[in-house]
C-alpha positions as CSV (number, residue, x, y, z in Angstrom):
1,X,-16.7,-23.1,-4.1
2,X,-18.8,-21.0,-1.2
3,X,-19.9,-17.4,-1.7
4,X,-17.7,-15.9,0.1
5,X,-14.6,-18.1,-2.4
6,X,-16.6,-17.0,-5.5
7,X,-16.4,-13.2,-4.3
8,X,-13.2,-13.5,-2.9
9,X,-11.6,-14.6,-6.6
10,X,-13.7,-12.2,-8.4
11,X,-12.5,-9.0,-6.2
12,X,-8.8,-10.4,-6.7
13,X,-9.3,-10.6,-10.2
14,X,-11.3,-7.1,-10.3
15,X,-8.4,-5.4,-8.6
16,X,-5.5,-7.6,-10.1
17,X,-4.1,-8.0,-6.7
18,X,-1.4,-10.6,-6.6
19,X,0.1,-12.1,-3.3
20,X,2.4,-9.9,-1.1
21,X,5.3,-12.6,-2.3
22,X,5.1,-12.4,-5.8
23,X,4.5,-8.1,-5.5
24,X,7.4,-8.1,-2.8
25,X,9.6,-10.3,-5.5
26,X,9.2,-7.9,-8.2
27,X,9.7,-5.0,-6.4
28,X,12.9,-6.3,-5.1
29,X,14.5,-7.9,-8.3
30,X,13.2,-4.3,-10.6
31,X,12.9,-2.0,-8.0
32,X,9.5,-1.0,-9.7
33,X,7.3,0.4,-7.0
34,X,5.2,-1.9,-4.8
35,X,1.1,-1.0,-3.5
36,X,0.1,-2.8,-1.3
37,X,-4.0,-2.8,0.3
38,X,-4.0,-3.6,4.0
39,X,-7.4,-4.5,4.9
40,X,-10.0,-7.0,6.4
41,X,-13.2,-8.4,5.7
42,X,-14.8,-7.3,8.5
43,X,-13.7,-3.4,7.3
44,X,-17.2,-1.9,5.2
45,X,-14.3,0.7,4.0
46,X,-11.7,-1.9,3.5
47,X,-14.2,-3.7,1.1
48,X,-15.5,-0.1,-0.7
49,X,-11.6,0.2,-1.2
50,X,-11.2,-3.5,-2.5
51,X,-14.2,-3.9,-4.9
52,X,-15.0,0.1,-5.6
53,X,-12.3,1.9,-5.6
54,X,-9.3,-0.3,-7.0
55,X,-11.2,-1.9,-9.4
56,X,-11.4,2.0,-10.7
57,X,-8.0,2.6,-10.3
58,X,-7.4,-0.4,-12.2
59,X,-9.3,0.5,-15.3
60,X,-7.3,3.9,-15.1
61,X,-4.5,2.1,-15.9
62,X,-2.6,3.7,-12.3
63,X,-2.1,-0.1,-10.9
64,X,0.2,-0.5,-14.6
65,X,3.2,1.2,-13.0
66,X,3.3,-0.7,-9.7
67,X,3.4,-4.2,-8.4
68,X,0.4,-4.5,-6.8
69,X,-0.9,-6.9,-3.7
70,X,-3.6,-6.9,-1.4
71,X,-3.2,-8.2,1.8
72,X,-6.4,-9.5,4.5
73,X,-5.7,-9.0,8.4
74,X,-7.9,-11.9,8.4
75,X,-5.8,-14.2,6.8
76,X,-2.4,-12.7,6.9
77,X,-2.5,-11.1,10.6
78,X,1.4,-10.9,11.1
79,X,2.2,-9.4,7.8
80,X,-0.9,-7.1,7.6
81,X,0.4,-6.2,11.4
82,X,3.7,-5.9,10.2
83,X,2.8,-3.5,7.6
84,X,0.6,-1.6,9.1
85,X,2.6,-1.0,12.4
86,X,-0.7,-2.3,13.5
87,X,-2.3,0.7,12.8
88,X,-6.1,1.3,11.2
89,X,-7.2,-0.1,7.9
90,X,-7.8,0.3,5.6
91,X,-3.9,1.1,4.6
92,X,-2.4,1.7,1.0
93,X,1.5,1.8,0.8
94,X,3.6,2.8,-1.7
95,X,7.2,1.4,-1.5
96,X,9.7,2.7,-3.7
97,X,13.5,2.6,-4.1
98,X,15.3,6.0,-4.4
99,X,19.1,6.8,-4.5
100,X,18.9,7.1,-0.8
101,X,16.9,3.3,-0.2
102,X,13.4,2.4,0.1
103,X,10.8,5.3,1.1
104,X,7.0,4.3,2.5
105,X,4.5,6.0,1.8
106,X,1.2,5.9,3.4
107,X,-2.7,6.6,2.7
108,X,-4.9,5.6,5.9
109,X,-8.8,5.4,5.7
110,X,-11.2,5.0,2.8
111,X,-10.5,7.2,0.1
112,X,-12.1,8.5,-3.0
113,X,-10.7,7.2,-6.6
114,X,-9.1,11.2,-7.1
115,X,-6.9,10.9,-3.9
116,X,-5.9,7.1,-4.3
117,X,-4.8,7.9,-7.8
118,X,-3.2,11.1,-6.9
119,X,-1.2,9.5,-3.7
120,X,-0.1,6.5,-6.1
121,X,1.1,8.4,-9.0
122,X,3.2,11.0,-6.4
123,X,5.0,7.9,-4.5
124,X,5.9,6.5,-8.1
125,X,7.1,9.6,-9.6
126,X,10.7,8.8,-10.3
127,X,12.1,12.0,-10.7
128,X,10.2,14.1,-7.9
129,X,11.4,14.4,-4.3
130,X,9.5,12.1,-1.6
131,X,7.1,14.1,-0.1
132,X,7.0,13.7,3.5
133,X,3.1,13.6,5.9
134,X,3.6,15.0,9.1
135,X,2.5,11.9,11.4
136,X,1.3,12.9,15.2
137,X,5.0,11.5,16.6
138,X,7.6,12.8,15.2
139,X,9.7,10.8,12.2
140,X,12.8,13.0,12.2
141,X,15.9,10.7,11.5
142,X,13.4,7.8,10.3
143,X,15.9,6.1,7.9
144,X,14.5,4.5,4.5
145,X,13.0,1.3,5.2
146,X,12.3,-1.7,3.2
147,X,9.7,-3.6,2.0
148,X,9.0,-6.2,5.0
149,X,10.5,-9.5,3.3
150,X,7.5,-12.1,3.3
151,X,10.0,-14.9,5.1
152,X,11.1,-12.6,8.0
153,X,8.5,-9.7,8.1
154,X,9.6,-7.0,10.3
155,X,7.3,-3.9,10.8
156,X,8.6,-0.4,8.6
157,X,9.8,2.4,10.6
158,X,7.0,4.5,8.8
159,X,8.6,7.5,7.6
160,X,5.1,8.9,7.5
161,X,1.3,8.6,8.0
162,X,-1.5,10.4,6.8
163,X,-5.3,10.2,7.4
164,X,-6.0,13.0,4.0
165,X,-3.2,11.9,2.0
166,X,0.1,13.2,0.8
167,X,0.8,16.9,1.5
168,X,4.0,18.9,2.2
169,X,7.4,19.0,3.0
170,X,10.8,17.0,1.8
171,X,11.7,13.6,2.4
C-alpha cells in the first residue's frame, strides 16, 4: 500500500467517515441525520478539516448522532459537484428530515472544532426550528430537498449557505 493509501485509511478511520452510500442508506431508511465533508486533496483546509478537525469532533462524541461520510472531489467529482452546487470546499452538510421534508444545511470554509460542533448539533436538534443563513441570492420558496440519491445524484436546491456558520432567522 503507497503513502498516500496508508494515510488515506488512517484519516477515514480517524474521522469514522463511511461512504456517501452507506451514510445516504441510513439516513434514508431512519431518517437519522446525515454529515457529510465535501473536500479534495489538493484543499490544505479541506485536509485540516479531514485529519484535525473531525477527528476532534469525533472524540466529542458529536459524529454519534449522525450518519457520517466524507466525500473527495478527486475521486467522487459528480457527487462532490452535486452536493456542493459546485461551490467552494471545503463543505459540511447537514441533512435532516423534518415534518415538512429534508432541510440542508450548510458550513462553507475551514472551520474551528467550536463552530463545526456548534453548526452540527443545531442541524440535528430535533425539536428546534431550522435555522435559515441568508445566502448572497435569494432562497425564498426554496422547497425541502433531499439527500442527492447516490444512483441518480441530482444537485440540492440549497436552502442556504454560509461562509461563518449558522445564524438567524426561520426556516
Amino acid at each position: 500500500m503507497t503513502n498516500l493509501g496508508v494515510t488515506a485509511l488512517f484519516a477515514m478511520v480517524a474521522v469514522g467517515g463511511d461512504s456517501y452510500a452507506d451514510a445516504h442508506k441510513e439516513t434514508t431508511e431512519t431518517g437519522r441525520p446525515m454529515v457529510v465533508m465535501v473536500g479534495a486533496d489538493w484543499c490544505p483546509a479541506c485536509q485540516v478539516m479531514k485529519n484535525t478537525i473531525l477527528p476532534e469532533v469525533r472524540k466529542r462524541g458529536i459524529l454519534r448522532k449522525v450518519a457520517f461520510a466524507l466525500v473527495n472531489l478527486d475521486r467522487e467529482g459528480e457527487l462532490g459537484g452535486q452536493l456542493t452546487g459546485n461551490g467552494p470546499i471545503p463543505q459540511l452538510l447537514v441533512y435532516r428530515r423534518t415534518a415538512d421534508g429534508w432541510r440542508l444545511r450548510r458550513l462553507i470554509g475551514g472551520q474551528d472544532v467550536q463552530t463545526v460542533e456548534k453548526f452540527i448539533n443545531e442541524g440535528v436538534q430535533e425539536n428546534s426550528v431550522t435555522r435559515v443563513v441568508k445566502d448572497s441570492v435569494p432562497t425564498k420558496g426554496t422547497p425541502p430537498v433531499k439527500p442527492p440519491s447516490v444512483q441518480l445524484p441530482k444537485a440540492p436546491a440549497a436552502e442556504h449557505t454560509a461562509d461563518q456558520g449558522p445564524s438567524g432567522g426561520n426556516g
